[in-house]
Backbone and ligand atoms as CSV (ligand in chain L), in Angstrom:
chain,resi,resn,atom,element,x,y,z
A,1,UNK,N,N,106.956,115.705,82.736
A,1,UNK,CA,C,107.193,114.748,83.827
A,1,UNK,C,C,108.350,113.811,83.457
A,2,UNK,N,N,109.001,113.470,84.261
A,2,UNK,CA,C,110.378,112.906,84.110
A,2,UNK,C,C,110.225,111.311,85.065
A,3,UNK,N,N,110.241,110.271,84.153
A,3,UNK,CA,C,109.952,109.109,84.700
A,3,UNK,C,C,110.978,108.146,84.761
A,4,UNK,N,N,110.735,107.689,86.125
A,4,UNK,CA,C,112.356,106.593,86.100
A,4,UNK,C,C,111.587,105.551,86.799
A,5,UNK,N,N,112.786,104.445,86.105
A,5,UNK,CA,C,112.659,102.960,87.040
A,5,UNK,C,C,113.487,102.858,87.877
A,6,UNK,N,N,113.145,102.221,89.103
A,6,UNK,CA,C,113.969,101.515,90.396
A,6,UNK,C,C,113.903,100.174,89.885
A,7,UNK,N,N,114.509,99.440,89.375
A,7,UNK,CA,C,114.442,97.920,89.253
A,7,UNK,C,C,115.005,96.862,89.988
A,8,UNK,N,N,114.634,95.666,90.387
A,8,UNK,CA,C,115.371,94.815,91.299
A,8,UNK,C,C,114.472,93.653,91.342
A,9,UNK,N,N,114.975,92.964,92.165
A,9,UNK,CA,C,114.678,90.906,92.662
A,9,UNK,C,C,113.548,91.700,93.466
A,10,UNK,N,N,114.448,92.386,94.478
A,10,UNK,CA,C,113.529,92.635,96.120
A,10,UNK,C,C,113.058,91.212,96.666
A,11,UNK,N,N,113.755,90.702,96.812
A,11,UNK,CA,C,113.384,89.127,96.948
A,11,UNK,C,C,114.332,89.218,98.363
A,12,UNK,N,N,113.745,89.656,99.286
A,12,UNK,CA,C,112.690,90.770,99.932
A,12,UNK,C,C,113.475,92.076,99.725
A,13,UNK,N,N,112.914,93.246,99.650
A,13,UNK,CA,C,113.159,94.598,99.580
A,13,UNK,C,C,113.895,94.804,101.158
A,14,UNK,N,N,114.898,95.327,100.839
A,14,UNK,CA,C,115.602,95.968,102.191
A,14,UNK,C,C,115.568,96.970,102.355
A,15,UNK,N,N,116.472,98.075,103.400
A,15,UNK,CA,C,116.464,99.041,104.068
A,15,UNK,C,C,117.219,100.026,102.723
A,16,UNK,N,N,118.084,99.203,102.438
A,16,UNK,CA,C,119.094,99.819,101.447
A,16,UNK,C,C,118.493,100.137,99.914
A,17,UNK,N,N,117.550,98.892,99.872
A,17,UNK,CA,C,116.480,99.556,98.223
A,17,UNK,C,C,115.817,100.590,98.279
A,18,UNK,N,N,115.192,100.582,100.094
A,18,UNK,CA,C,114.607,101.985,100.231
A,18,UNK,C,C,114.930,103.206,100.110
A,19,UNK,N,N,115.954,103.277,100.520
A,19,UNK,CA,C,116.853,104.586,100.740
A,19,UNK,C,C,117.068,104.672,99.290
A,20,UNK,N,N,117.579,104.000,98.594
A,20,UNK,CA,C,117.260,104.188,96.792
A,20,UNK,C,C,116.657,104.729,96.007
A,21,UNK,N,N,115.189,104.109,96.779
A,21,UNK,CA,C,113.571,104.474,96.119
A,21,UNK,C,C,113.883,105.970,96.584
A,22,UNK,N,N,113.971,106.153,97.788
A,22,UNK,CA,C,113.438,107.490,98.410
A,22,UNK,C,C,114.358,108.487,97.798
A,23,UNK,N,N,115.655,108.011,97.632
A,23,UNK,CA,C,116.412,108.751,97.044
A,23,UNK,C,C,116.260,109.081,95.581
A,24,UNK,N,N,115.678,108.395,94.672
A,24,UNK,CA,C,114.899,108.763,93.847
A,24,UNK,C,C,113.580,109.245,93.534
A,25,UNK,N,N,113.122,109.429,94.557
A,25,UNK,CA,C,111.764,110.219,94.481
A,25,UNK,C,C,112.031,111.564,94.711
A,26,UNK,N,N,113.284,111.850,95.562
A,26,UNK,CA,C,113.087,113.151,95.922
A,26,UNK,C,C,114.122,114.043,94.668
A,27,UNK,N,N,114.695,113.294,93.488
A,27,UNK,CA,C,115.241,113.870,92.401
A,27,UNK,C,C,114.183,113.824,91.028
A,28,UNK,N,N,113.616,112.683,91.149
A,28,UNK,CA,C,112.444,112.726,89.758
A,28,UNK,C,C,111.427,112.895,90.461
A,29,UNK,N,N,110.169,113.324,89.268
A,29,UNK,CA,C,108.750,113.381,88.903
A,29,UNK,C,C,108.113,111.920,89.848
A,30,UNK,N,N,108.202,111.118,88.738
A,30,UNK,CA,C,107.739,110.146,88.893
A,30,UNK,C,C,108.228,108.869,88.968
A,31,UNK,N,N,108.376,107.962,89.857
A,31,UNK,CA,C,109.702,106.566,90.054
A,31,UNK,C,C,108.264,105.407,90.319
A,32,UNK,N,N,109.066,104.442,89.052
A,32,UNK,CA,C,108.158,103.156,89.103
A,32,UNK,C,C,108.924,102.257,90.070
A,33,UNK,N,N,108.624,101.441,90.650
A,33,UNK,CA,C,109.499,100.101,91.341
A,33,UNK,C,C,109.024,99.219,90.558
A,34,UNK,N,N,110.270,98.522,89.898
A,34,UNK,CA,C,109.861,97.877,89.256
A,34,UNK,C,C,110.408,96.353,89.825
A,35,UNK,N,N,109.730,95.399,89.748
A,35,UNK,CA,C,110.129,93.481,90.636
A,35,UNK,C,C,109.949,93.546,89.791
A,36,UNK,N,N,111.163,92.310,89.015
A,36,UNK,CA,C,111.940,91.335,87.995
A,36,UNK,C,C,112.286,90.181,88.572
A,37,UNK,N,N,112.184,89.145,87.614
A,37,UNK,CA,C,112.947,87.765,87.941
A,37,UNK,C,C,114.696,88.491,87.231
A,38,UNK,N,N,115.310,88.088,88.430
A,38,UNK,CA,C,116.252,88.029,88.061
A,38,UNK,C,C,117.164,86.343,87.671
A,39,UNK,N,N,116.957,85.774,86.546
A,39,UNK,CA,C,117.457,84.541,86.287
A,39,UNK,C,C,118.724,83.681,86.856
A,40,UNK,N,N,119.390,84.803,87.061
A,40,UNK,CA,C,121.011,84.087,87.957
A,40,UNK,C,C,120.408,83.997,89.372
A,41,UNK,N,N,119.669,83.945,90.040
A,41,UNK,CA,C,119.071,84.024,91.374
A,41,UNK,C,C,117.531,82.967,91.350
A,42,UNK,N,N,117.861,82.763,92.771
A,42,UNK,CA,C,116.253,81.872,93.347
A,42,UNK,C,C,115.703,82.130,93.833
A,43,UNK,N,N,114.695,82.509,93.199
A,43,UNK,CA,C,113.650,82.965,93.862
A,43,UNK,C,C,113.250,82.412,94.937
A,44,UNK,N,N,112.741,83.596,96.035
A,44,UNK,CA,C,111.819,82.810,97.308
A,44,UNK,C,C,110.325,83.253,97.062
A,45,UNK,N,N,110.265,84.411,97.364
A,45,UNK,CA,C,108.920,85.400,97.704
A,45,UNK,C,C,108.472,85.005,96.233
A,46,UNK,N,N,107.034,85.222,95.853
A,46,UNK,CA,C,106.553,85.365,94.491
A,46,UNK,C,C,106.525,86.769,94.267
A,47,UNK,N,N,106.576,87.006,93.351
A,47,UNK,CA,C,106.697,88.571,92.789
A,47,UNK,C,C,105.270,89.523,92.815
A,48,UNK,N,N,103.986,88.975,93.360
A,48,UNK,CA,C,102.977,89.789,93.767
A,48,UNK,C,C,103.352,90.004,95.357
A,49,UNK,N,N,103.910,89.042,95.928
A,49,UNK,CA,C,104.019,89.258,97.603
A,49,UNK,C,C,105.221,90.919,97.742
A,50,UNK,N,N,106.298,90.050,96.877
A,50,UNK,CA,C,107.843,90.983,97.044
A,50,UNK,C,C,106.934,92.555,96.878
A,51,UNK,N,N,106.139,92.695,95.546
A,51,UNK,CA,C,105.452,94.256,95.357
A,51,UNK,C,C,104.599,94.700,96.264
A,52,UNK,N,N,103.815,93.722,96.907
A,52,UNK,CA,C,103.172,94.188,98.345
A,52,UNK,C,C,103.663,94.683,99.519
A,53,UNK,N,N,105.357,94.055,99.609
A,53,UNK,CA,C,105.911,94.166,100.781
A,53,UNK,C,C,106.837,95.828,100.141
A,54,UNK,N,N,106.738,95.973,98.965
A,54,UNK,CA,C,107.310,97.351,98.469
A,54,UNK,C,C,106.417,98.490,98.807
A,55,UNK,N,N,105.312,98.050,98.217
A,55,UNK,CA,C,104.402,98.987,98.949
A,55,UNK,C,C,103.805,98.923,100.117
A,56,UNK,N,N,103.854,98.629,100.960
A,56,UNK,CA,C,103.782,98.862,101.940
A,56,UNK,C,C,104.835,100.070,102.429
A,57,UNK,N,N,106.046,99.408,102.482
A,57,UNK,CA,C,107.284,100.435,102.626
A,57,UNK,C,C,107.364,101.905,102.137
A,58,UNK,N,N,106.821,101.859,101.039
A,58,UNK,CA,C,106.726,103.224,100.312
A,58,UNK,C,C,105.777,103.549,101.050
A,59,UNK,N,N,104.384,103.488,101.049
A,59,UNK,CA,C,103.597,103.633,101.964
A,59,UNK,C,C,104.009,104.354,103.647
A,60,UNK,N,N,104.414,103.359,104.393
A,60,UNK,CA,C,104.676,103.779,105.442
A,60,UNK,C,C,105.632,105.489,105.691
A,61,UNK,N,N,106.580,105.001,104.400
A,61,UNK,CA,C,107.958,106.407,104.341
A,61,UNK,C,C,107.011,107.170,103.713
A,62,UNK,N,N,105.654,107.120,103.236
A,62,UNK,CA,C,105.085,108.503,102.263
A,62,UNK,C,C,104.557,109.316,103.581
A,63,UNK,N,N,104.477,108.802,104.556
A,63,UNK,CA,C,103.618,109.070,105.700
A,63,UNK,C,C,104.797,110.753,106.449
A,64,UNK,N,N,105.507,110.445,106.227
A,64,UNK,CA,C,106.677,111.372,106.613
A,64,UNK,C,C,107.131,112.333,105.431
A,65,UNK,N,N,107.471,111.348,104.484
A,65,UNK,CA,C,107.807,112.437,103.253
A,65,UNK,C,C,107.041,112.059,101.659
A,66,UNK,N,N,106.373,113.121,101.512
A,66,UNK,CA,C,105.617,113.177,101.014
A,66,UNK,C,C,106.168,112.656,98.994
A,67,UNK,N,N,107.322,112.851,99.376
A,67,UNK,CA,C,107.291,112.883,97.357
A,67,UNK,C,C,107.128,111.079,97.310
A,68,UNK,N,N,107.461,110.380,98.595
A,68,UNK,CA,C,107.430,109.334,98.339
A,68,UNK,C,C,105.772,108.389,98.196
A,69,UNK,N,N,104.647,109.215,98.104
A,69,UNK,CA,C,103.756,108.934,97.769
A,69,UNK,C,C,102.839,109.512,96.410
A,70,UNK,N,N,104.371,109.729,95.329
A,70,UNK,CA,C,104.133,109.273,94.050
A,70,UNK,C,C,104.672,108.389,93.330
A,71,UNK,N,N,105.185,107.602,94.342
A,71,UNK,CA,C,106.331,106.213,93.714
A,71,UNK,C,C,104.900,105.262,93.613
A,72,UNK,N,N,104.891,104.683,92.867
A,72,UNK,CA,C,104.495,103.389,91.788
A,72,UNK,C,C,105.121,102.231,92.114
A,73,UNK,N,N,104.668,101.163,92.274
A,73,UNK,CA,C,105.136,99.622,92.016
A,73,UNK,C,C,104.601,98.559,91.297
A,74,UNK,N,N,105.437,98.045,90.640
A,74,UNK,CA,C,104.756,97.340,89.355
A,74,UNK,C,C,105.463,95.945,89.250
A,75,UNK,N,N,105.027,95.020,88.786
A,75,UNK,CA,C,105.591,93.624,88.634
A,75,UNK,C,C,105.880,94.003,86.643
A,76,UNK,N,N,107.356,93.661,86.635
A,76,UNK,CA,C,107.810,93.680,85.385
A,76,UNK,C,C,107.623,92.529,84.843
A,77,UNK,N,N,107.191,91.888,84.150
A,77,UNK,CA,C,106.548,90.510,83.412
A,77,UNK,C,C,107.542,90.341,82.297
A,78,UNK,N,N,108.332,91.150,81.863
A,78,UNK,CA,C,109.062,89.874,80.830
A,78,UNK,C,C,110.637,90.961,80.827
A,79,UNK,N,N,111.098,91.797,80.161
A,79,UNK,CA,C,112.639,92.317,79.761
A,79,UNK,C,C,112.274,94.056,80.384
A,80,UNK,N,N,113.203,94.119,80.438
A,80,UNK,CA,C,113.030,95.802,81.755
A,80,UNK,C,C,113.073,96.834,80.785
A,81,UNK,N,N,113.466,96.326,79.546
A,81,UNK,CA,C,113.860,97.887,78.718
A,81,UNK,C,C,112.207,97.780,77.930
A,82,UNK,N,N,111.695,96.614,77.810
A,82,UNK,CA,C,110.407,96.584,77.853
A,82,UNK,C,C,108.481,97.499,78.851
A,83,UNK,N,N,109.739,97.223,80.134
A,83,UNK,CA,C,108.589,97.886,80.566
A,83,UNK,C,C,108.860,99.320,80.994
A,84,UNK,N,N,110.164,99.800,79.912
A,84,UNK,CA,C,110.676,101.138,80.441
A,84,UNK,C,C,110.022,101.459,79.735
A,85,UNK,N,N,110.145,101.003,78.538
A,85,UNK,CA,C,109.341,101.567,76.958
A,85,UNK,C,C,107.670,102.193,78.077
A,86,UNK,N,N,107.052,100.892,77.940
A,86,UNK,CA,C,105.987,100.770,78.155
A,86,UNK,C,C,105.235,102.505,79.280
A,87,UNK,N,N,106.281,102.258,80.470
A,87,UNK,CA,C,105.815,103.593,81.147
A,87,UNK,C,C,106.602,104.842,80.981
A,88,UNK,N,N,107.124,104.483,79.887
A,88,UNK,CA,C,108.015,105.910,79.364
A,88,UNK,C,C,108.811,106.492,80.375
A,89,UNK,N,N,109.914,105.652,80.850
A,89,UNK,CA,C,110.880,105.796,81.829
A,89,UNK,C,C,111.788,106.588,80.493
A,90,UNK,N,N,112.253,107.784,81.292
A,90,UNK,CA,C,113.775,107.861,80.751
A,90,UNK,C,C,115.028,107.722,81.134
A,91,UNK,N,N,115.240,106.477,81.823
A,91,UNK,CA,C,116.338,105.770,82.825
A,91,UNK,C,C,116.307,104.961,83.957
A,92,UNK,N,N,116.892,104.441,83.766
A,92,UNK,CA,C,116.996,103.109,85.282
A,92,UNK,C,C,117.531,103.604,86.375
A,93,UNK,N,N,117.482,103.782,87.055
A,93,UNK,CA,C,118.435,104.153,88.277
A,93,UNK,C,C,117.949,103.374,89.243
A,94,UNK,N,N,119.795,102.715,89.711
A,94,UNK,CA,C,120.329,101.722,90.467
A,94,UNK,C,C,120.894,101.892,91.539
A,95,UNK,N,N,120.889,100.953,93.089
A,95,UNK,CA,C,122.250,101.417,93.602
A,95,UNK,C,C,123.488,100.484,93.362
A,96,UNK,N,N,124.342,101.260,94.176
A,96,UNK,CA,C,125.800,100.204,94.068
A,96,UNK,C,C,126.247,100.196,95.361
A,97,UNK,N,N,126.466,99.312,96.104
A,97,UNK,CA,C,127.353,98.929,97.504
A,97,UNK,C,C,128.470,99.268,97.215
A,98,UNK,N,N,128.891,98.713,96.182
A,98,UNK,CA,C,130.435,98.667,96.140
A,98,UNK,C,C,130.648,98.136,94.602
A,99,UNK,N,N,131.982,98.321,94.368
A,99,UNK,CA,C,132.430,97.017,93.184
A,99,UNK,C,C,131.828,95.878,92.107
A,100,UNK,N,N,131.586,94.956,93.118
A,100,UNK,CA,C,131.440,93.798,93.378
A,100,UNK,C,C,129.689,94.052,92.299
A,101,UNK,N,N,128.543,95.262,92.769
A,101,UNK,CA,C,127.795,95.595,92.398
A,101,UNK,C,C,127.642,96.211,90.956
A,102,UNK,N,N,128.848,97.115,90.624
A,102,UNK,CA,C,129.103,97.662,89.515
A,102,UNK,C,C,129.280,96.861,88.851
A,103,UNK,N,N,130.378,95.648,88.855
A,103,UNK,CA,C,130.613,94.600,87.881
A,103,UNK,C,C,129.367,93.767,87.278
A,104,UNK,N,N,128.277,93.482,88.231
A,104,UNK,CA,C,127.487,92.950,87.922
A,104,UNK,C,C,126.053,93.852,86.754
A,105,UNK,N,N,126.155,95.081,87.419
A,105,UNK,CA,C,124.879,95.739,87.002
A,105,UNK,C,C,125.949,96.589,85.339
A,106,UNK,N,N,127.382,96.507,85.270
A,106,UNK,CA,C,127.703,97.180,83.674
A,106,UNK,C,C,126.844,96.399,82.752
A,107,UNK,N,N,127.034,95.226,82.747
A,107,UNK,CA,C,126.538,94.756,81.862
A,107,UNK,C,C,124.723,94.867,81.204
A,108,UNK,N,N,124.688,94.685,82.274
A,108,UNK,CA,C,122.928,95.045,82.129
A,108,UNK,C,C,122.581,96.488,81.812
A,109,UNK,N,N,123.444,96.876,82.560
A,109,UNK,CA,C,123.071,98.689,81.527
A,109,UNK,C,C,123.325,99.003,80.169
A,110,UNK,N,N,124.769,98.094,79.941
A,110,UNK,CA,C,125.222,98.399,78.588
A,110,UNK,C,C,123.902,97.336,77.790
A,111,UNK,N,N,123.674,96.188,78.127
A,111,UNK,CA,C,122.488,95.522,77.532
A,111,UNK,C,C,121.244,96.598,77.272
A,112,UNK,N,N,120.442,96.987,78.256
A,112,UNK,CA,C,119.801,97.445,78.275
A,112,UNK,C,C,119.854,98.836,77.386
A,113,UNK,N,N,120.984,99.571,77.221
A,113,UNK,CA,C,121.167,100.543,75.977
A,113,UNK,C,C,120.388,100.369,74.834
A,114,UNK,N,N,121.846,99.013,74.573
A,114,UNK,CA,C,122.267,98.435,73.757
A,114,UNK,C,C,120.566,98.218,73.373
A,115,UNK,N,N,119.835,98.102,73.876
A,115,UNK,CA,C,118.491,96.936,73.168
A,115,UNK,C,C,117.236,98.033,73.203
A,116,UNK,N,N,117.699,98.971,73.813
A,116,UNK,CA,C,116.449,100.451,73.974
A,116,UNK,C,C,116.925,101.598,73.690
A,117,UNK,N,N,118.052,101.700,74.023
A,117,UNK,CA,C,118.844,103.704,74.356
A,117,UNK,C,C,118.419,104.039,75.706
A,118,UNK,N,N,117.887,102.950,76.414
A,118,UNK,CA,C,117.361,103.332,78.124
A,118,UNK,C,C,118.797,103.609,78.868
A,119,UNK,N,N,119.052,104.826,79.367
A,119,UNK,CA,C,120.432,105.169,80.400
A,119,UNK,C,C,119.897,104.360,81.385
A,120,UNK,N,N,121.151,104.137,82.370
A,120,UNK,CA,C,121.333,103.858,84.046
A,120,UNK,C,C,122.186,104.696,84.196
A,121,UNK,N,N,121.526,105.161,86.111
A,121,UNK,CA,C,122.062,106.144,86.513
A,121,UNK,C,C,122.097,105.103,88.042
A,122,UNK,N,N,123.237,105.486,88.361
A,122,UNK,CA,C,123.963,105.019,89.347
A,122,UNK,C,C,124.140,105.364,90.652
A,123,UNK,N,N,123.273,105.314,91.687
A,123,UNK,CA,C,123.561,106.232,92.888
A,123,UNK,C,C,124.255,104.943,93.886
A,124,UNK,N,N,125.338,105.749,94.508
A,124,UNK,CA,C,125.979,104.896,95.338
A,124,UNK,C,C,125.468,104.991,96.920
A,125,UNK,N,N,125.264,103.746,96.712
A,125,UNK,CA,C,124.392,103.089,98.342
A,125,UNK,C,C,125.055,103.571,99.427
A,126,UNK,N,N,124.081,103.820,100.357
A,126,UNK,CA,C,124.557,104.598,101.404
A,126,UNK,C,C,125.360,103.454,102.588
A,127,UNK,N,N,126.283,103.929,102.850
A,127,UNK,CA,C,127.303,103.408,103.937
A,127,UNK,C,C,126.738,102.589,105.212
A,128,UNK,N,N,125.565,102.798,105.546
A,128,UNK,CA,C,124.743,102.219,106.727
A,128,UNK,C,C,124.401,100.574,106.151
A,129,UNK,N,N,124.086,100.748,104.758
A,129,UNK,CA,C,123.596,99.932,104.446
A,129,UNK,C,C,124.577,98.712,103.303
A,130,UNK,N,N,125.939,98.833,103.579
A,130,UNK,CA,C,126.732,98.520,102.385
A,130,UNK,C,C,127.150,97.186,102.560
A,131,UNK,N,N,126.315,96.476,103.604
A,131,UNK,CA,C,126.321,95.247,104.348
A,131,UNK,C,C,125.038,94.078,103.747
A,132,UNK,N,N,123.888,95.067,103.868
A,132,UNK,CA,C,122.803,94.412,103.610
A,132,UNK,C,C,121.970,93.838,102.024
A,133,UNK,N,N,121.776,92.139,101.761
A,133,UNK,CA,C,122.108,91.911,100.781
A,133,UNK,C,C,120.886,91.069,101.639
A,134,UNK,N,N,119.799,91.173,100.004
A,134,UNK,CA,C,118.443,90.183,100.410
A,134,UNK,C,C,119.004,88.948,100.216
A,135,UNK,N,N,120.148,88.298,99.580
A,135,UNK,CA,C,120.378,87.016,99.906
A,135,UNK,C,C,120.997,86.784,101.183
A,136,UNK,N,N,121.915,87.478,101.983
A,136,UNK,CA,C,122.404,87.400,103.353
A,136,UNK,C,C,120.593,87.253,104.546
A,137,UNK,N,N,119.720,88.294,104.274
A,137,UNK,CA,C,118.940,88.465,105.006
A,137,UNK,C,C,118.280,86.841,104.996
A,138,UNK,N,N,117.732,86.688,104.033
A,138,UNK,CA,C,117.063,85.384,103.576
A,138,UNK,C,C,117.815,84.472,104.600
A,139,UNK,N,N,119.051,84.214,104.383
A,139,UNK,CA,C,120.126,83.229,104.783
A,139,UNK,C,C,119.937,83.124,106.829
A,140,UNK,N,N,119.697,84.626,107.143
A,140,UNK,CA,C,119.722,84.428,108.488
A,140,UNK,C,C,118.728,83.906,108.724
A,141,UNK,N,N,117.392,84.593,108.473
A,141,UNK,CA,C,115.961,84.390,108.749
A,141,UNK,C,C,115.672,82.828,108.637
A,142,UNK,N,N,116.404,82.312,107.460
A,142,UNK,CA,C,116.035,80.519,107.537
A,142,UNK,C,C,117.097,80.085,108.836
A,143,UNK,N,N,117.849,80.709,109.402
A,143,UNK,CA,C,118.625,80.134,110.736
A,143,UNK,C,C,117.907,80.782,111.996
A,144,UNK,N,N,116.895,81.481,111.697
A,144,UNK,CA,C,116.258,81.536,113.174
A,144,UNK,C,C,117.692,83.469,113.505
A,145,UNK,N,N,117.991,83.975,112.755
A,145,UNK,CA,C,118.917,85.331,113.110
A,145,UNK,C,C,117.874,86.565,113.042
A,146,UNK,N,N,118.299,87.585,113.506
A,146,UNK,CA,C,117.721,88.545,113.551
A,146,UNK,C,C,117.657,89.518,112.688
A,147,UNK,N,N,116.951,90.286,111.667
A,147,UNK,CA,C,117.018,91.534,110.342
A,147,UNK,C,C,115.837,92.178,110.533
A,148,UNK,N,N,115.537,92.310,111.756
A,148,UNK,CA,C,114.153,93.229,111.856
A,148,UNK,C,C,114.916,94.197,112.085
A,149,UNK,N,N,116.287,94.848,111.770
A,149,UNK,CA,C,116.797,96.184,111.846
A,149,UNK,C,C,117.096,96.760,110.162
A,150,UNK,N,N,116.946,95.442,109.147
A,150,UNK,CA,C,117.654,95.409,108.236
A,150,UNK,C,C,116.655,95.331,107.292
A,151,UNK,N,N,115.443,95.429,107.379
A,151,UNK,CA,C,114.460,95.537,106.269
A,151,UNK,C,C,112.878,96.039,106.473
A,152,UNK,N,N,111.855,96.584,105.698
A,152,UNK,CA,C,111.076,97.231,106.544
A,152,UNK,C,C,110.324,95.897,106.909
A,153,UNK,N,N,108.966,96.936,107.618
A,153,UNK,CA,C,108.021,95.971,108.379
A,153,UNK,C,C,107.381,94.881,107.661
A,154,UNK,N,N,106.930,93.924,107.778
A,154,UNK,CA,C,105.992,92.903,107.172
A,154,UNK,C,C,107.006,91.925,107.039
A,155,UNK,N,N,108.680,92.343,106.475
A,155,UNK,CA,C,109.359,91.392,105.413
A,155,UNK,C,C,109.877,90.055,106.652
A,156,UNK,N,N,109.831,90.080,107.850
A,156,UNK,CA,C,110.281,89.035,107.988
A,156,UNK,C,C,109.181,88.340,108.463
A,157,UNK,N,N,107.729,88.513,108.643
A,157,UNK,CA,C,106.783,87.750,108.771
A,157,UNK,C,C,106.333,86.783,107.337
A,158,UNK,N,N,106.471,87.855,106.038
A,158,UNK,CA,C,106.258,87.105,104.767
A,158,UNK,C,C,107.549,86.398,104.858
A,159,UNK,N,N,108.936,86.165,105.229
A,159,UNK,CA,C,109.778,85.059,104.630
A,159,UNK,C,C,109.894,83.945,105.684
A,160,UNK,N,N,109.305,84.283,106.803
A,160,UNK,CA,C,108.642,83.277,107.483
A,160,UNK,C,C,107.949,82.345,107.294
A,161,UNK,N,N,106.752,82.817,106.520
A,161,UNK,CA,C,105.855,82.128,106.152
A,161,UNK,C,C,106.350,81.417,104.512
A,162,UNK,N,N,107.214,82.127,103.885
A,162,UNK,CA,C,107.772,81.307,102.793
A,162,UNK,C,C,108.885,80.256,103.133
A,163,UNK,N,N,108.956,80.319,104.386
A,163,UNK,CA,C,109.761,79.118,104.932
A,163,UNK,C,C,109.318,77.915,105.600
A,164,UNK,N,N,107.990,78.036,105.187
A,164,UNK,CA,C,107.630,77.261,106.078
A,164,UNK,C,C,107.535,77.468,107.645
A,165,UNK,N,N,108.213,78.639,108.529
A,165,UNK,CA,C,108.568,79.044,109.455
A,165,UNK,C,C,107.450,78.887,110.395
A,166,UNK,N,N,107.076,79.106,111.747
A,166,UNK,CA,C,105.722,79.313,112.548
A,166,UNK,C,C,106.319,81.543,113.051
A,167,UNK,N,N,105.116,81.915,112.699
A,167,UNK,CA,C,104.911,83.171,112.640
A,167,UNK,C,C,106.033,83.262,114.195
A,168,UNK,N,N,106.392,84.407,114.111
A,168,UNK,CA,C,107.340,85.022,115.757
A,168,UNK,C,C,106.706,85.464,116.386
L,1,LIG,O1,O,118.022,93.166,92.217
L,1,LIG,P1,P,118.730,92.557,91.036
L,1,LIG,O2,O,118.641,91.047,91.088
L,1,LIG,O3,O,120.132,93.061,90.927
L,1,LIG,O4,O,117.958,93.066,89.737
L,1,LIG,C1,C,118.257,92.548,88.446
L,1,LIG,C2,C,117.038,92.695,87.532
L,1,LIG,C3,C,115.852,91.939,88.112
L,1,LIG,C4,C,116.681,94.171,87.418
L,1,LIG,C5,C,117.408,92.111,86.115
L,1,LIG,O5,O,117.668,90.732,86.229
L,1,LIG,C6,C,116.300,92.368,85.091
L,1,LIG,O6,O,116.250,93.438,84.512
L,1,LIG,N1,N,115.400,91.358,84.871
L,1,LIG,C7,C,114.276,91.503,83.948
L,1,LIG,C8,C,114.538,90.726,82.641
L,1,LIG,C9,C,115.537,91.471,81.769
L,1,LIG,O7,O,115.290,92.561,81.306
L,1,LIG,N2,N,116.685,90.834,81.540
L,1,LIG,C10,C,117.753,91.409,80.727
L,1,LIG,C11,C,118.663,92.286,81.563
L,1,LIG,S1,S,119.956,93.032,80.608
């Protein structure tokens, strides 16, 4: 069995992490999702909600395609090459929008080597989605904008309610 991590904030999970996940389920065995604090970022969602609102999603897409109801979601509690060890991942796999994405995630791969021998594997984000960024989404949703096209179901009722918001 061949085990990989999806890692991320998901602070909320979008359309574009999905297509990720799914896109990694249908190349490996077995794909953990793994929610991280990511430290350069602020948190909204708590990291048991963000994994609920993951599964769900996986959930709903297993309903159609099936490999996606051997994906896993897990709250990563402290360093990622840690909890690769732990479920015997043999690689991270990420997406990339663009650039802007690569610059940010070299480093953390070469870290993450560097501190395990854990590879990242790199799939480039699909074009539909090369827009959508859980900090943009966040940003509308506290202005009252619309992303019920831009993330699955539940996520804009939970950042509603982390806004203080009154339900829609
Ligand atoms: O979705 P993001 O914010 O791009 O994901 C980054 C994340 C959460 C995967 C990264 O910050 C992470 O791995 N955090 C866990 C703690 C850790 O291992 N830090 C060292 C990274 S080299």
């Amino acid at each position: 069995m061949t085990t990989v991590v999806c890692p991320g904030s998901f602070d909320p999970i979008t359309l574009g992490h999905l297509d990720i996940v799914r896109r990694a389920a249908s190349m490996f065995d077995d794909v953990v999702v793994g929610i991280a604090k990511n430290p350069g970022k602020s948190g909204l969602l708590d990291l048991e909600t963000r994994a609920e609102l993951v599964r769900a999603a996986v959930f709903t897409v297993a309903q159609t395609e099936p490999a996606m109801s051997r994906v896993r979601v897990a709250v990563v509690p402290g360093l990622l090459v840690d909890f690769c060890r732990e479920v015997e991942a043999v690689a991270v796999v990420k997406g990339l929008r663009g650039g802007g994405d690569f610059d940010a995630e070299q480093p953390m791969a070469l870290m993450n080597r560097h501190l395990s021998g854990v590879e990242t594997i790199f799939l480039p984000g699909d074009q539909r989605y090369a827009h959508v960024a859980s900090s943009l989404v966040k940003d509308i949703v506290r202005h009252g904008g619309p992303v019920d096209d831009l993330v699955p179901a539940g996520v804009v009722a939970a950042l509603r309610s982390a806004l203080g918001q009154p339900a829609g």
